[in-house]
LOVEX-329073 format. One record per residue (C-alpha): x, y, z. Coordinates in steps of 0.5 Angstrom, whole numbers, padded with zeros to 4 digits, always signed. Example, Ala and Ser with C-alpha at 12.3 -4.5 7.8 and 13.67 -1.06 7.14 Angstrom:
2
+0025-0009+0016/+0027-0002+0014/
END
This chain:
168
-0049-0002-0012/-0043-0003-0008/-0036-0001-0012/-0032-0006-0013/-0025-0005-0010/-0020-0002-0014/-0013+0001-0015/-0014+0008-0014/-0007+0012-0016/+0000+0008-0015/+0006+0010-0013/+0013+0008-0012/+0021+0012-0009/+0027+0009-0012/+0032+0011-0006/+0030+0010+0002/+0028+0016+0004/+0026+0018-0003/+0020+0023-0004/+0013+0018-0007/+0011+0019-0014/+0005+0018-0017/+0006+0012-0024/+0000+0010-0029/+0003+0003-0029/+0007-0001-0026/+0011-0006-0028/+0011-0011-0023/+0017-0017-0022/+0015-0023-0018/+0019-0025-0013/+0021-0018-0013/+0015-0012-0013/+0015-0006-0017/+0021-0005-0023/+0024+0001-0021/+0021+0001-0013/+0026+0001-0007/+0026-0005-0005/+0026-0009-0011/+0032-0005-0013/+0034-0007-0006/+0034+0000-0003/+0030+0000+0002/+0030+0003+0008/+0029-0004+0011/+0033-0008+0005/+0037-0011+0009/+0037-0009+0016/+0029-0012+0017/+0030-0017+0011/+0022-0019+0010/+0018-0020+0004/+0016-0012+0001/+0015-0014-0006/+0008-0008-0005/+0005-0004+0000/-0003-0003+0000/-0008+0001+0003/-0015+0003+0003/-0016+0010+0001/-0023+0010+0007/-0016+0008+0012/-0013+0016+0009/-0020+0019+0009/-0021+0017+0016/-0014+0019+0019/-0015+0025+0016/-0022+0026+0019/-0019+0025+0025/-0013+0029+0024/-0017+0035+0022/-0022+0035+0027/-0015+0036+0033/-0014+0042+0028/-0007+0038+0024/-0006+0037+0018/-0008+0032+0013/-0004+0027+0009/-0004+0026+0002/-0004+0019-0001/+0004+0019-0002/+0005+0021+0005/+0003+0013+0008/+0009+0011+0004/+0005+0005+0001/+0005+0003-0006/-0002+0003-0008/-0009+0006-0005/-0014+0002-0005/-0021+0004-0007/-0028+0001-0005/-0025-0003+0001/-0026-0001+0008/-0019-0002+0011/-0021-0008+0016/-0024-0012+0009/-0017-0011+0007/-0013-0013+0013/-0016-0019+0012/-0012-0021+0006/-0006-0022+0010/-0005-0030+0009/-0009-0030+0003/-0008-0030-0005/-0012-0025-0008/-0011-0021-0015/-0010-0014-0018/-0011-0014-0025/-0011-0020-0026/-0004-0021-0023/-0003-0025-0016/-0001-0023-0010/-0001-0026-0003/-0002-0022+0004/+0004-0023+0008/+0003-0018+0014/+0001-0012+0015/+0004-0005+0015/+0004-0003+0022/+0005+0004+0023/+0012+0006+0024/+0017+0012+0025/+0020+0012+0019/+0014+0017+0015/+0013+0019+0021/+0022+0023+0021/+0022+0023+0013/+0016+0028+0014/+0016+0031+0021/+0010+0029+0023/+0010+0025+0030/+0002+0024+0029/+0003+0020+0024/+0003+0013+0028/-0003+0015+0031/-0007+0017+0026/-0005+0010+0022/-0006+0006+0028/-0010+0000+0026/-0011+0002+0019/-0003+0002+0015/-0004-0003+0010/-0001-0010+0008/+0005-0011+0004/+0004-0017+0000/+0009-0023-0004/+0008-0021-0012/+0007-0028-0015/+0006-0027-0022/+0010-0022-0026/+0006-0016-0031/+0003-0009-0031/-0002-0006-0027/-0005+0000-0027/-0010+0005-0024/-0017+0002-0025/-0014-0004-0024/-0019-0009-0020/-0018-0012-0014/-0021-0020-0013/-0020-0025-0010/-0019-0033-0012/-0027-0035-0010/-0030-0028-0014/-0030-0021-0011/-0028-0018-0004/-0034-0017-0001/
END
Protein backbone atom coordinates (compact mmCIF):
# COMPACT_ATOMS: atom_id res chain seq x y z
CA UNK A 1 0.00 0.00 0.00
CA UNK A 2 1.33 3.25 -1.14
CA UNK A 3 1.55 6.33 1.89
CA UNK A 4 -0.29 8.86 1.13
CA UNK A 5 1.43 12.41 0.68
CA UNK A 6 1.76 14.40 3.41
CA UNK A 7 3.12 17.09 5.46
CA UNK A 8 6.19 16.04 6.97
CA UNK A 9 7.52 18.84 9.47
CA UNK A 10 7.07 22.65 8.97
CA UNK A 11 9.07 25.66 9.04
CA UNK A 12 9.10 29.28 8.89
CA UNK A 13 11.90 32.59 9.53
CA UNK A 14 10.51 35.60 10.54
CA UNK A 15 13.37 37.86 8.94
CA UNK A 16 15.50 37.44 5.54
CA UNK A 17 18.52 35.44 6.26
CA UNK A 18 16.79 34.39 9.77
CA UNK A 19 17.54 30.64 10.85
CA UNK A 20 14.56 28.05 9.80
CA UNK A 21 12.64 26.86 12.66
CA UNK A 22 10.26 23.91 13.04
CA UNK A 23 6.17 24.83 14.08
CA UNK A 24 3.43 22.36 14.87
CA UNK A 25 0.96 24.58 13.03
CA UNK A 26 0.71 26.81 10.87
CA UNK A 27 -1.77 29.83 10.44
CA UNK A 28 -1.89 30.32 6.78
CA UNK A 29 -3.53 33.90 5.26
CA UNK A 30 -4.45 33.48 1.84
CA UNK A 31 -3.07 35.64 -0.39
CA UNK A 32 -0.43 36.09 2.00
CA UNK A 33 1.30 32.65 2.94
CA UNK A 34 2.31 31.55 6.56
CA UNK A 35 1.40 34.34 9.46
CA UNK A 36 4.58 35.23 10.85
CA UNK A 37 6.83 33.78 7.48
CA UNK A 38 9.09 36.13 6.06
CA UNK A 39 7.36 37.11 3.04
CA UNK A 40 3.96 37.32 4.51
CA UNK A 41 5.48 39.88 6.55
CA UNK A 42 7.07 40.97 3.53
CA UNK A 43 10.55 40.58 4.82
CA UNK A 44 11.92 38.41 2.73
CA UNK A 45 15.19 38.34 0.90
CA UNK A 46 13.23 38.49 -2.54
CA UNK A 47 10.28 40.94 -1.10
CA UNK A 48 10.78 43.51 -3.19
CA UNK A 49 13.60 42.93 -5.27
CA UNK A 50 12.07 39.77 -7.40
CA UNK A 51 8.30 40.44 -6.34
CA UNK A 52 6.61 37.04 -7.54
CA UNK A 53 4.00 34.85 -5.46
CA UNK A 54 5.97 33.34 -2.23
CA UNK A 55 3.14 32.63 -0.19
CA UNK A 56 4.74 28.86 0.92
CA UNK A 57 7.53 26.91 -0.19
CA UNK A 58 7.39 22.59 -0.48
CA UNK A 59 9.62 19.77 -1.04
CA UNK A 60 9.44 16.53 -1.10
CA UNK A 61 11.57 14.82 1.76
CA UNK A 62 12.94 11.81 -1.18
CA UNK A 63 14.40 15.28 -2.83
CA UNK A 64 16.55 15.88 0.63
CA UNK A 65 17.26 12.02 1.14
CA UNK A 66 18.47 11.86 -2.47
CA UNK A 67 20.91 15.11 -2.37
CA UNK A 68 21.97 13.63 0.95
CA UNK A 69 22.75 10.09 -0.45
CA UNK A 70 24.85 12.22 -2.98
CA UNK A 71 26.24 14.37 -0.87
CA UNK A 72 27.58 11.58 1.51
CA UNK A 73 28.69 9.50 -1.26
CA UNK A 74 31.45 12.62 -2.23
CA UNK A 75 32.28 12.69 1.72
CA UNK A 76 30.25 16.14 2.44
CA UNK A 77 27.88 16.90 4.79
CA UNK A 78 24.22 16.27 4.36
CA UNK A 79 21.47 19.06 4.93
CA UNK A 80 18.97 19.06 7.44
CA UNK A 81 15.13 19.70 6.54
CA UNK A 82 15.47 23.35 7.48
CA UNK A 83 18.53 24.11 5.52
CA UNK A 84 16.43 23.92 1.69
CA UNK A 85 14.95 27.15 3.23
CA UNK A 86 11.45 25.50 2.03
CA UNK A 87 8.21 25.95 4.25
CA UNK A 88 7.12 22.45 4.46
CA UNK A 89 8.94 18.59 3.51
CA UNK A 90 6.67 16.58 1.89
CA UNK A 91 6.37 12.94 2.43
CA UNK A 92 5.30 10.05 0.49
CA UNK A 93 5.72 11.92 -2.80
CA UNK A 94 8.86 11.50 -5.22
CA UNK A 95 10.15 15.23 -6.00
CA UNK A 96 8.88 14.94 -9.82
CA UNK A 97 5.06 13.83 -8.65
CA UNK A 98 5.48 17.00 -6.84
CA UNK A 99 7.17 19.11 -9.71
CA UNK A 100 4.02 18.60 -11.35
CA UNK A 101 1.98 20.44 -9.40
CA UNK A 102 3.07 23.95 -10.72
CA UNK A 103 -0.13 25.33 -12.45
CA UNK A 104 -2.48 23.26 -10.62
CA UNK A 105 -4.96 23.63 -7.48
CA UNK A 106 -4.13 21.11 -4.93
CA UNK A 107 -4.72 20.75 -1.12
CA UNK A 108 -3.00 20.39 2.36
CA UNK A 109 -5.27 19.92 5.10
CA UNK A 110 -8.17 20.51 3.30
CA UNK A 111 -6.93 23.96 2.31
CA UNK A 112 -6.10 25.27 -1.38
CA UNK A 113 -3.19 26.24 -2.94
CA UNK A 114 -2.13 26.50 -6.51
CA UNK A 115 1.56 25.54 -7.77
CA UNK A 116 3.11 28.74 -9.00
CA UNK A 117 6.74 27.70 -10.25
CA UNK A 118 9.02 25.96 -8.98
CA UNK A 119 12.13 26.66 -6.41
CA UNK A 120 14.98 26.63 -8.78
CA UNK A 121 18.13 26.19 -6.43
CA UNK A 122 19.89 29.50 -5.62
CA UNK A 123 22.89 30.98 -3.90
CA UNK A 124 20.95 32.38 -1.37
CA UNK A 125 20.94 29.00 1.34
CA UNK A 126 24.01 28.36 -0.57
CA UNK A 127 25.82 32.09 1.33
CA UNK A 128 23.37 31.77 4.48
CA UNK A 129 25.07 28.47 5.42
CA UNK A 130 28.20 28.44 3.45
CA UNK A 131 27.84 25.59 1.51
CA UNK A 132 28.32 25.99 -2.41
CA UNK A 133 27.36 22.43 -2.96
CA UNK A 134 24.13 23.39 -2.17
CA UNK A 135 22.77 24.35 -5.87
CA UNK A 136 24.30 20.94 -7.02
CA UNK A 137 22.80 18.89 -4.83
CA UNK A 138 19.07 20.63 -5.09
CA UNK A 139 19.30 20.74 -8.90
CA UNK A 140 16.25 19.43 -10.50
CA UNK A 141 14.67 18.64 -6.84
CA UNK A 142 14.27 22.18 -4.90
CA UNK A 143 10.49 22.24 -4.58
CA UNK A 144 7.58 24.55 -5.58
CA UNK A 145 6.36 27.92 -4.15
CA UNK A 146 2.57 28.08 -4.21
CA UNK A 147 -0.32 31.01 -4.01
CA UNK A 148 -2.25 30.24 -0.56
CA UNK A 149 -5.99 30.47 -1.53
CA UNK A 150 -7.81 29.83 1.31
CA UNK A 151 -6.98 30.92 4.93
CA UNK A 152 -6.87 28.11 7.96
CA UNK A 153 -4.40 25.87 9.86
CA UNK A 154 -2.19 23.21 8.74
CA UNK A 155 -0.19 20.81 10.52
CA UNK A 156 2.24 18.03 10.63
CA UNK A 157 0.17 15.11 9.04
CA UNK A 158 -1.85 17.15 7.39
CA UNK A 159 -2.59 15.27 3.47
CA UNK A 160 -1.71 16.42 0.40
CA UNK A 161 -4.83 15.86 -2.36
CA UNK A 162 -5.54 17.01 -5.25
CA UNK A 163 -8.96 18.43 -6.89
CA UNK A 164 -9.88 14.84 -8.51
CA UNK A 165 -8.70 12.57 -5.59
CA UNK A 166 -5.28 11.80 -4.38
CA UNK A 167 -1.63 12.58 -5.79
CA UNK A 168 -0.68 9.18 -7.11
Amino acid sequence: MKVSPQIHSIFIANLAGAPMRPIEKAEIIAGEGIASDRYALGLGAFSKTKPKIRHISLIALSALAQANSQLLIKQQEPFCEGDTRRNLVISGIHEDELNSLVGKIFYLGGLAFRGTELCVPCQRPAKLLRRPDFMAAFEGRGGLRAEALESGTLSNGDLLTLLHGQVK
